[in-house]
C-alpha positions in Angstrom: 0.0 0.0 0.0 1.8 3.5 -1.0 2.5 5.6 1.7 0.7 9.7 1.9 3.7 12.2 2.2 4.1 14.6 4.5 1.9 17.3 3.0 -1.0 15.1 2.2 -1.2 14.5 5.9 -1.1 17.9 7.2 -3.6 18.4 4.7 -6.0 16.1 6.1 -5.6 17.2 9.2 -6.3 20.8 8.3 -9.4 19.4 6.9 -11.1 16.7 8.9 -10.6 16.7 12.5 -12.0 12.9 12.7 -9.4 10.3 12.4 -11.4 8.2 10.6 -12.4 10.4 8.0 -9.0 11.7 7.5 -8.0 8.2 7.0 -10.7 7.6 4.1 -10.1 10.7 2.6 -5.7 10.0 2.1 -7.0 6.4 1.2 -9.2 8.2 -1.7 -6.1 9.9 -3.3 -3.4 7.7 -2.8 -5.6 4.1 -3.5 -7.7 6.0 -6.0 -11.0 3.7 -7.3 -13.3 4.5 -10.6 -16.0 6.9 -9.9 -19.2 5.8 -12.2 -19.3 8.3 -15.9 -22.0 10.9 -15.9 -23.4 12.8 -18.7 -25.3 16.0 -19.4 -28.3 16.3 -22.0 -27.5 18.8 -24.6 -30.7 17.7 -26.7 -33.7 15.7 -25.6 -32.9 12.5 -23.6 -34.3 9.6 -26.0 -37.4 8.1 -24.9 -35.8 4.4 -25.0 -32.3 5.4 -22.4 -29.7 4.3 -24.2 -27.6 3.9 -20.4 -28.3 2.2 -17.4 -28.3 4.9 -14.6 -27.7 5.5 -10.6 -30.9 7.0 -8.5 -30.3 10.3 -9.2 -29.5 12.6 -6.5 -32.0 15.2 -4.4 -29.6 17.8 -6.2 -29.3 16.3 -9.6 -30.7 18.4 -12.4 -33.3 16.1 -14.2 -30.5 16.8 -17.5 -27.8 15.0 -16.0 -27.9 11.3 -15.8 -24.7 9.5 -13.5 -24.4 6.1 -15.4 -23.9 2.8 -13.7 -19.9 1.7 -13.3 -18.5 0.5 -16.7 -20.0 1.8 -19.7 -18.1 4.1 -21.8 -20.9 6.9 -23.0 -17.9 8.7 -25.3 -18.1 5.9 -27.6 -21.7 6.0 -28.1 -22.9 7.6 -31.6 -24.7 10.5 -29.8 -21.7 11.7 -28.5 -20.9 12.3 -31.5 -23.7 14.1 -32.3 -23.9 16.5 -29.6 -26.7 14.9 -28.3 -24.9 15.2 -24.4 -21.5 15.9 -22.9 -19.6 13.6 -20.8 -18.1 15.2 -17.3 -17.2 14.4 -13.6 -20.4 14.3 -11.5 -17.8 16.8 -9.1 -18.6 19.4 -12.0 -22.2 18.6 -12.1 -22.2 19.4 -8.3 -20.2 22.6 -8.5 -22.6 24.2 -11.5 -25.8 23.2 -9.3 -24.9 26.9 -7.4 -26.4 28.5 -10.7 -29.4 26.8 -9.9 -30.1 29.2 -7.0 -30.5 32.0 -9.3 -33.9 33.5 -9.6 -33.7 35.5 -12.4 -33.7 35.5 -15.8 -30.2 35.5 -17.6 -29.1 37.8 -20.3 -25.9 37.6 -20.8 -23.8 34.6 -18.7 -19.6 35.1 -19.0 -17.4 32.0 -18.2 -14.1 33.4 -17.3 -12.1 29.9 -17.6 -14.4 27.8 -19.6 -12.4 24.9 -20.8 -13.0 22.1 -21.8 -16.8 23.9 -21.9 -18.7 21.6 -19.5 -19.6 24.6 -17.2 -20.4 26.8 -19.7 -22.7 23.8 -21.2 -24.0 23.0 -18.1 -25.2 27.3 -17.5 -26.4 26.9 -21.3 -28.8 24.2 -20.7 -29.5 24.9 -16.2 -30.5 28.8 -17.3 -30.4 29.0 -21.1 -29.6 33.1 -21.0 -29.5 34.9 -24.1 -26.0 35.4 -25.0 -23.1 32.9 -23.6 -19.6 33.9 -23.5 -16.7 31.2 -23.0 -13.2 32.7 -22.6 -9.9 31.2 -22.1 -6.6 32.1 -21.5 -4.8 29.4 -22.5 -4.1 29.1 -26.2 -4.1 25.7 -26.7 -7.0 24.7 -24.8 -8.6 26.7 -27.1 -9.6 24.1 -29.9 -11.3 21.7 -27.4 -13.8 24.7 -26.1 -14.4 25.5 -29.7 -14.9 22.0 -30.9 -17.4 21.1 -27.7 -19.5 23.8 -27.8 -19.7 23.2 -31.7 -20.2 19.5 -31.1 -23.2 20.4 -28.6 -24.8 23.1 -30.5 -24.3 25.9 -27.9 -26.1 28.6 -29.5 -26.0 31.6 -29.4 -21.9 32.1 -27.8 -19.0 33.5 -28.3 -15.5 32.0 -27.3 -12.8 34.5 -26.7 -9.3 34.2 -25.9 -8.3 37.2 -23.5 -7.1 37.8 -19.6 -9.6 38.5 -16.8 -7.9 42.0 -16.4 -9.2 43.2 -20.0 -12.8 42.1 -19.7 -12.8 44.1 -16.7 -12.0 47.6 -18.4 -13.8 46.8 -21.2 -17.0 45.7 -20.6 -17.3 46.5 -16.6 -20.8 45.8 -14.6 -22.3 43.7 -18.0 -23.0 40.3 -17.2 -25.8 39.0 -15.3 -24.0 36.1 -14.1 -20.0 35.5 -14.0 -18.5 32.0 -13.8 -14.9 31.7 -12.3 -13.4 27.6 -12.6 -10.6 28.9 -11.0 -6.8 27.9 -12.2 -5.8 25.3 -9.1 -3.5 22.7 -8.2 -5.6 20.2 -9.2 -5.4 18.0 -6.1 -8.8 16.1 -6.8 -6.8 14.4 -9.9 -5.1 12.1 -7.7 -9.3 10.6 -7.0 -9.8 10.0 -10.7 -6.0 8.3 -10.9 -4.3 11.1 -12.3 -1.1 13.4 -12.1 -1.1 16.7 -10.2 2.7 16.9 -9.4 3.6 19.3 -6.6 -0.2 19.7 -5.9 0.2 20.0 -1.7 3.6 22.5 -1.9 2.5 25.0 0.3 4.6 27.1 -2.6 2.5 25.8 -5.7 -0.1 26.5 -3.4 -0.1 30.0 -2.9 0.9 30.8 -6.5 -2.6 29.4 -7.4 -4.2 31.2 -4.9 -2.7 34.3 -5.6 -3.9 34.2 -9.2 -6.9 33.0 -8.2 -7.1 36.3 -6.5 -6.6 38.4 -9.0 -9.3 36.2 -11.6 -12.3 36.7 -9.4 -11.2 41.1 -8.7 -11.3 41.4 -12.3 -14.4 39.1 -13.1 -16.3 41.0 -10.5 -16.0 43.5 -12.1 -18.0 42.7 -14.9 -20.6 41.9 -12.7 -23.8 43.6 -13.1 -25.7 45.3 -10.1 -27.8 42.5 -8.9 -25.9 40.0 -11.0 -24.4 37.2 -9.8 -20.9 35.6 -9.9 -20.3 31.7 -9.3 -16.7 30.9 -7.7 -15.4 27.1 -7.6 -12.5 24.6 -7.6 -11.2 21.1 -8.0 -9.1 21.4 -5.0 -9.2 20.7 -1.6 -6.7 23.2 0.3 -8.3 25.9 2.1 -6.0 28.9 0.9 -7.5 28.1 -3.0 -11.3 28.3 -1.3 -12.9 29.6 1.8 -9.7 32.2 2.3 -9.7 33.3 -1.3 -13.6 34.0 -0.4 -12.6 35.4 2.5 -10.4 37.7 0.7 -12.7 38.3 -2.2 -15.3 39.8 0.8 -13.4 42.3 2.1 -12.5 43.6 -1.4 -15.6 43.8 -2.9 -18.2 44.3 -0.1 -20.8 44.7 -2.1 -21.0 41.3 -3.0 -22.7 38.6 -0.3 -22.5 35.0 -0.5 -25.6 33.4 -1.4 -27.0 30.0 0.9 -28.1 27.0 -2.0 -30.4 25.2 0.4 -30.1 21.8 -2.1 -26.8 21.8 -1.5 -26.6 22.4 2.3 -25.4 19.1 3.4 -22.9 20.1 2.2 -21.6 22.7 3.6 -17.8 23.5 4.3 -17.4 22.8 7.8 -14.0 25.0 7.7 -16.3 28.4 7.8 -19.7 30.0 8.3 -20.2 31.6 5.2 -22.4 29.7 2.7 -20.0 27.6 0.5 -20.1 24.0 -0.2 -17.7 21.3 -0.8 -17.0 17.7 -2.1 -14.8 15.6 -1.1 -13.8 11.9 -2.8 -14.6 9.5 -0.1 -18.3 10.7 -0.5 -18.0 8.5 -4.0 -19.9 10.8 -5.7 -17.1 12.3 -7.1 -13.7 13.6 -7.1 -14.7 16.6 -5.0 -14.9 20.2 -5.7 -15.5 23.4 -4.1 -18.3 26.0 -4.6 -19.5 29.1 -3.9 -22.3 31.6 -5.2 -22.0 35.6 -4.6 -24.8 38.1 -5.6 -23.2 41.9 -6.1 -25.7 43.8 -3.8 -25.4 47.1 -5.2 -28.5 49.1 -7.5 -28.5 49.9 -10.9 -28.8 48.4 -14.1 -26.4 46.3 -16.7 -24.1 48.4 -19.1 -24.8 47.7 -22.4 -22.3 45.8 -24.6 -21.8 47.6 -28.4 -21.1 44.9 -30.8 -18.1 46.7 -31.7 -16.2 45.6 -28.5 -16.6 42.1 -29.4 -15.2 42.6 -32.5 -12.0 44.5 -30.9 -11.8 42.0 -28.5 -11.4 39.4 -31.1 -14.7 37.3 -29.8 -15.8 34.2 -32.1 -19.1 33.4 -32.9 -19.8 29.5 -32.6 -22.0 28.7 -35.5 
């Protein structure tokens, strides 16, 4: 049996003060087992299932199925075409925040939207009038493009651009602001993956630190009374509750939001409404998430067309 180092067991400490559940959660990463596929319904779920599937859960949006253990939905022929999108049941959890929202959605802004999933799952959860998917990160590029083509996400625009120029150009605009924050990654190590130097406390801090400065400048294209979703696949409290924490007392305007379906699950590690996911639930590989609502009055600033253009957006036809 492999051994945790060092800095997975501080971490568990830090995050379970119950032996036992610190034990299942190290067992989780370093003995990692399959979780079951799960897929989300871009079209209409045929009236014959073509998958066997779990009992969904109380939180579960009736578009996502979690399949049973074994079958390999990226093979079928409605993958193909774009009938539904395979992702981690962690993600499904994380997007079920934007469920809380009570309004209608104009336009909806994913700040680090690939491989798409999120921006799929807001799409189909709230479809708002506009969707735009940016991200950084040149050459993960293609695979936004080619998913949200594949699922027919209509209408969007994919752009390719920092969170710092979004937030002078097109400030208090979006009625709802995604942020699947850059991480370490840790939750990898559940689904028997790599995440190399995931628990330095130095690797750390990077990610928190631009983590930091993602969610200052997407608030800022927050609209008054617009919304702005914050999440994770990680498990270290500097990438979560104390970037939230931080967030707060820069932007006071914004409040976090309580999602009563998601209230079990609660992060024990702070009061203010945010909600986590941890692997040795085996629903998933875990994830973090939060919802904030900007407080203050006013209405959304119109977007001219011409600022897509300069900003180089791309129409997904």
């Amino acid at each position: 049996m492999e051994k945790p180092s060092n800095l997975l067991l501080k971490l568990s400490r830090r995050l379970f003060e119950n032996l036992d559940i610190q034990e299942k959660f190290i067992q989780a990463l370093i003995n990692p087992q399959p979780f079951p596929p799960c897929i989300l319904w871009c079209q209409k779920r045929p009236d014959i299932p073509p998958f066997a599937v779990e009992i969904p859960m109380n939180w579960q949006p009736q578009f996502v199925d979690r399949l049973h253990w074994g079958q390999k939905p990226g093979k079928h022929p409605l993958h193909n075409q774009g009938n539904f999108y395979c992702l981690d049941f962690s993600s499904v959890f994380a997007a079920t925040t934007l469920l809380a929202i009570p309004q209608s959605v104009h336009l909806f802004f994913d700040m680090c939207a690939a491989p798409g999933g999120k921006s799929i799952f807001a799409w189909k959860a709230l479809q708002p009038d506009l969707l735009i998917s940016n991200e950084v990160i040149g050459k993960r590029l293609g695979m936004l493009i080619s998913n949200l083509k594949r699922c027919q996400i209509q209408p969007s625009f994919v752009a390719n651009r920092d969170s710092s120029i979004f937030a002078e150009a097109i400030p208090l605009s979006s009625d709802l602001v995604l942020v699947d924050a850059p991480c370490t990654g840790q939750s990898l190590l559940a689904k028997c993956e790599t995440a190399p130097g995931c628990f330095h406390p130095t690797n750390i801090n990077k990610c928190a630190n631009r983590q930091k400065r993602i969610i200052a400048n997407s608030a800022q294209i927050v609209a008054p009374q617009g919304y702005l979703a914050y999440m994770t696949c990680t498990y270290s409290p500097e990438e979560n509750e104390e970037v939230c924490a931080w967030f707060l007392q820069r932007f006071p305007q914004f409040q976090p939001i309580q999602v009563s379906h998601l209230q079990d699950y609660q992060s024990h590690l702070t009061e203010m409404p945010c909600y986590r996911l941890f692997p040795q639930d085996r629903l998933g590989a875990g994830a973090f998430t939060v919802l904030f609502k900007n407080t203050e009055e006013g209405e959304p600033k119109e977007v001219d067309e011409d600022i897509y253009h300069q900003l180089g957006f791309r129409q997904i036809s």
